[in-house]
C-alpha atoms as one frame of an Amber mdcrd trajectory, in Angstrom:
protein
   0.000   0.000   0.000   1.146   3.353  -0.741   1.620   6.076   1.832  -0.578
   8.759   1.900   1.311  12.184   2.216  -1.261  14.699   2.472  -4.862  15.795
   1.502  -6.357  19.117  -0.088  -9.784  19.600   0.551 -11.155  22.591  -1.478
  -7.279  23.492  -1.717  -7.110  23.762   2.087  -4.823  21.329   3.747  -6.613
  18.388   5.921  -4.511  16.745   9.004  -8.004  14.348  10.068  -8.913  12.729
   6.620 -11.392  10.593   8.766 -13.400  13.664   9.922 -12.770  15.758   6.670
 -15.578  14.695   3.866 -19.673  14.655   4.850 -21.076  11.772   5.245 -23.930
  13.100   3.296 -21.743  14.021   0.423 -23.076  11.901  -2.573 -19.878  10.315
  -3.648 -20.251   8.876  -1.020 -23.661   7.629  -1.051 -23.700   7.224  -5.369
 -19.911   7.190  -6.392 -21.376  10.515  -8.101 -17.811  12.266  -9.076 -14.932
  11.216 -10.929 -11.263  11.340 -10.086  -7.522  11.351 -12.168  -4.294   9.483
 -11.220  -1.355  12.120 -11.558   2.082  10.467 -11.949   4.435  13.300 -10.634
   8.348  13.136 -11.186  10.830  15.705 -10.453   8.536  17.760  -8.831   6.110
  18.110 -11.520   2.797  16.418 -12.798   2.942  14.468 -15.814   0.377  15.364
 -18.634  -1.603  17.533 -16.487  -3.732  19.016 -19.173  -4.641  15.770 -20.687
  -5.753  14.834 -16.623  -7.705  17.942 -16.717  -9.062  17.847 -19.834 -10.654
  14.186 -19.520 -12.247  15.453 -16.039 -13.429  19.032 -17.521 -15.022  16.543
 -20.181 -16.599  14.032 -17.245 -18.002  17.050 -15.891 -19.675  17.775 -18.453
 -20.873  14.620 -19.019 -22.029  14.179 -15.371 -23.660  17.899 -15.094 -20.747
  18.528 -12.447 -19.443  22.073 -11.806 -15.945  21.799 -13.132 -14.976  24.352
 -11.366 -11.833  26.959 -11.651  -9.300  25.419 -14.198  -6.332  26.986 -12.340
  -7.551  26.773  -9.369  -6.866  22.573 -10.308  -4.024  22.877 -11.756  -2.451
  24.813  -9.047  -3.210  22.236  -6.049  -2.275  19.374  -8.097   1.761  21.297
  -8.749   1.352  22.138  -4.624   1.418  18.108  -4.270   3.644  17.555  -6.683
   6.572  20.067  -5.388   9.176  18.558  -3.224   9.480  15.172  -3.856  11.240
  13.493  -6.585   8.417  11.033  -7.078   4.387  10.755  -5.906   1.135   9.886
  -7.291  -1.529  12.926  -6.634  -5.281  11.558  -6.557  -7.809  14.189  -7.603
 -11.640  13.963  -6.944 -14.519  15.966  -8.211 -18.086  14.831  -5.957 -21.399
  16.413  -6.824 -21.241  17.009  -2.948 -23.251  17.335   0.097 -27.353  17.231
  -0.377 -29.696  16.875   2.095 -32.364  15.207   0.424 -32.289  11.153   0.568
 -32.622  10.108  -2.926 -30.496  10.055  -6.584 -31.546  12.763  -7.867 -29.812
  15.663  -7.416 -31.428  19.076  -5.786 -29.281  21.525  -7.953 -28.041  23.232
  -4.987 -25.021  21.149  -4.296 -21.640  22.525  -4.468 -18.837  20.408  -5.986
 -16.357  19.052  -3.691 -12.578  18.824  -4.360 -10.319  16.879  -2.889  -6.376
  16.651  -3.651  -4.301  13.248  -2.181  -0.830  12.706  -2.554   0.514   9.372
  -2.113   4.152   7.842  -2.072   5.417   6.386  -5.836   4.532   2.684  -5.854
   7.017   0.534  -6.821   4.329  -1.653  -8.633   4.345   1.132 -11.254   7.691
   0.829 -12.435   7.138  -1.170 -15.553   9.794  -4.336 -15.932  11.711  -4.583
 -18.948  11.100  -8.206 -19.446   7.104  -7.697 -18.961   4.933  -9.381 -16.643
   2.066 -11.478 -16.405  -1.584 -11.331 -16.433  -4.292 -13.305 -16.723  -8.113
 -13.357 -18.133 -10.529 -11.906 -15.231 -13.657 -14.235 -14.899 -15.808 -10.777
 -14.382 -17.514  -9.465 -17.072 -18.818  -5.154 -17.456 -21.473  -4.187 -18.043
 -21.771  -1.966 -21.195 -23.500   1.620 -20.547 -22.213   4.334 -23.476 -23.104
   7.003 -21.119 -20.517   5.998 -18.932 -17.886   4.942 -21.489 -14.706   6.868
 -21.557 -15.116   8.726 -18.130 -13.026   8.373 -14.927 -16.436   8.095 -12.774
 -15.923   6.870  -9.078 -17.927   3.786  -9.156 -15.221   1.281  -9.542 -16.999
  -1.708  -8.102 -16.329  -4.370 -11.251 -12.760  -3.242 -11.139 -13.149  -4.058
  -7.175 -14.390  -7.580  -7.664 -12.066  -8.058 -10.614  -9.090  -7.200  -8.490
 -10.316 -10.101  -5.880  -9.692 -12.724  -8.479  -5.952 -12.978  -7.607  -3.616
 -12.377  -5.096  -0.639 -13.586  -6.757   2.092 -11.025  -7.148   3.256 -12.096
 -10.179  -0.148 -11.498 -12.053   0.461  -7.160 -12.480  -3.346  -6.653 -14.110
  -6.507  -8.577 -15.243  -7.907  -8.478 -19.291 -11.710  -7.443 -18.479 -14.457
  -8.683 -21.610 -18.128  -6.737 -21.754 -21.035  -8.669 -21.508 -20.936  -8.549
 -24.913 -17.746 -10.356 -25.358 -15.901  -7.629 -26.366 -12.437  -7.455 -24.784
 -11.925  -3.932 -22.889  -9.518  -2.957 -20.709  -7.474  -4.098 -17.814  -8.439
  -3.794 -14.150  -6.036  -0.775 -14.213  -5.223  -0.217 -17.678  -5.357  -0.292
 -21.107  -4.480  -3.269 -23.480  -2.964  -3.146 -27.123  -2.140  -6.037 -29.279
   0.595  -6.573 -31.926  -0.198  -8.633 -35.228   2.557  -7.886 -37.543   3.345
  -4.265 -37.267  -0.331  -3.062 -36.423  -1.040  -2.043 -33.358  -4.714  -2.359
 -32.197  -6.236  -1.637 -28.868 -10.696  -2.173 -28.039 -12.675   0.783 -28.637
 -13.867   2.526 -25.222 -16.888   3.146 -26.476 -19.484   0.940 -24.641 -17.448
   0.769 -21.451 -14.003   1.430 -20.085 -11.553   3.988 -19.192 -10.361   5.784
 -22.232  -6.499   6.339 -20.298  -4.739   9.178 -20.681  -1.279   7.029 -21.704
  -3.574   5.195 -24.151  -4.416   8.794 -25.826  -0.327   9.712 -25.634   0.392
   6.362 -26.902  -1.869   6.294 -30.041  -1.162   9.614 -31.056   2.767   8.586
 -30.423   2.512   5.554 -32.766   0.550   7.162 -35.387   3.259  10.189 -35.656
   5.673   7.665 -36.161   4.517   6.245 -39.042   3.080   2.963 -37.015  -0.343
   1.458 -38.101  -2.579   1.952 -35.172  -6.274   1.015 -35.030  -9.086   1.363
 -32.683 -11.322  -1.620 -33.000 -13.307  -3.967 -31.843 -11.605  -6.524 -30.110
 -12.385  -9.842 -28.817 -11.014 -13.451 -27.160 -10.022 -14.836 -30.423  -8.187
 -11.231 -31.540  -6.325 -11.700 -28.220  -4.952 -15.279 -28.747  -3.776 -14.446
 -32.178  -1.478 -11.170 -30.753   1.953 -11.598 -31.558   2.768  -8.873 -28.874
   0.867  -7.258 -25.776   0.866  -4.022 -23.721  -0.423  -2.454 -20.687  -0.637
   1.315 -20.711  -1.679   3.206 -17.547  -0.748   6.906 -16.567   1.594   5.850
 -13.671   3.430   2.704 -15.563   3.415   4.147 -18.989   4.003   0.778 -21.015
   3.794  -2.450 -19.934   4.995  -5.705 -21.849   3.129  -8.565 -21.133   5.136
 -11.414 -20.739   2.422 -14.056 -19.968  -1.231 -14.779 -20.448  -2.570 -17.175
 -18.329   1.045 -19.032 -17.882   1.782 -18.892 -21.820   4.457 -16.937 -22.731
   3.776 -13.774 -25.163   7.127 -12.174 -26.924   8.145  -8.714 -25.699   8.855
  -8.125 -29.448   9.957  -4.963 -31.367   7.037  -2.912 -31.586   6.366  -2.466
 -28.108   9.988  -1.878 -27.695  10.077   0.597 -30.066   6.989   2.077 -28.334
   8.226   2.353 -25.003  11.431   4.255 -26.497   9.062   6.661 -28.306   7.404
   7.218 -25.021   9.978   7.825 -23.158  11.555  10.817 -25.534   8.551  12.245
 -25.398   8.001  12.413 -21.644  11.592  13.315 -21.643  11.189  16.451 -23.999
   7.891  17.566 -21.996  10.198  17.171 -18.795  12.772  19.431 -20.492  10.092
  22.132 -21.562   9.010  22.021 -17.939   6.804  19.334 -17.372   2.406  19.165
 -17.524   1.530  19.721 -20.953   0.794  17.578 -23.627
């Protein structure tokens, strides 16, 4: 488990997290907010306007106030300052109502909240991959929902209850559907040939904010890249896999269910693109895009 460092709550610092957030306030009661992972290095947050932009847009999708852009941007750099490496959690609730019910009175004022937490050294991504396996839990598909960062994270919960080895770094979810997704905690491409191909997140799932970087990435350099459709039989013909999350960047899969799956060139070549690139943002100071 990761240490938690400290807590913003409406950009004021919070000593008692236990006495902090309402127990009427309807992320609580609904999961009805959304949050971003921040991976911060150096001091700095990484891709902080792609964070911010994918919660401005679940705000909008939600009817949440978004709120004062800066104002976001500024707490999360507070976190981030003065350590080499952390992981700043930031939450967006509808908020506190009165009223016992899902509907929302229109009077409730969004609440922000700001963790920082100490660098997990789960994220550091293994050069010779890792395993995972196929979760037995299927989601449920809702386009509404697709795409957003919303707080209900209960599949992902009972997906991540499936193993306790720690050799096994994620899960592969399906849909109902059968359509392969996502991970428990990231997203999945596939190698066949040179194309790379990762499931549409348009049904359900967490369209990632590495998954955006690493699309565009490939694409610039001239690598076929598809969004698709994706499903079991897609997945046992890859040639290569990847994990992508905002804290790990890329992942090579190693394993799949105990058979072995080639770290091979493209996701090599991938991971080197990736890493110029969050290089060259480092060098231009760090939170853009």
């Amino acid at each position: 488990m990761e240490e938690l460092q400290r807590i913003l709550i409406d950009g004021q610092p919070v000593e008692q997290p236990s006495a902090a957030v309402s127990v009427l306030d309807r992320g609580l009661h609904y999961g009805d907010g959304l949050f971003e992972t921040i991976a911060c290095e150096g001091g700095r947050p990484r891709l902080l306007e792609r964070h911010l932009q994918r919660l401005a847009s679940g705000c909008e999708r939600l009817g949440l106030v978004f709120g004062d852009r800066a104002d976001l941007a500024r707490e999360v750099r507070e976190l981030a300052t003065s350590t080499p490496r952390a992981v700043v959690k930031l939450l967006l609730t509808r908020g506190v109502s009165i009223a016992r019910g899902y509907a929302p009175a229109g009077s409730e004022r969004t609440l922000r909240i700001a963790l920082r937490y100490a660098w997990p050294r789960a994220a550091d991504p293994e050069q010779g991959g890792q395993g995972v396996r196929r979760a037995t839990l299927r989601l449920g598909e809702n386009p509404a929902l697709a795409g957003i960062k919303h707080c209900n994270r209960l599949e992902q919960v009972l997906a991540r209850r499936e193993w306790s080895d720690p050799g096994i770094a994620d899960a592969l979810l399906f849909s109902s559907s059968g359509a392969l997704v996502s991970g428990t905690m990231s997203n999945v491409f596939l190698v066949r040939g040179s194309k790379v191909l990762t499931p549409c997140i348009d049904r359900c799932g967490v369209a990632g904010i590495m998954r955006g970087l690493v699309l565009e990435i490939a694409a610039g350099a001239g690598i076929s890249v598809e969004e698709r459709r994706l499903d079991a039989a897609d997945l046992a013909a890859a040639e290569e896999l990847f994990l992508t999350n905002a804290l790990s960047g890329i992942r090579p899969v190693r394993e799949l269910d105990g058979t072995g799956v080639a770290v091979g060139s493209v996701t090599r070549r991938l991971q080197a693109l990736l890493a110029a690139h969050l290089a060259a943002e480092e060098r231009r100071g760090g939170g853009g895009a």
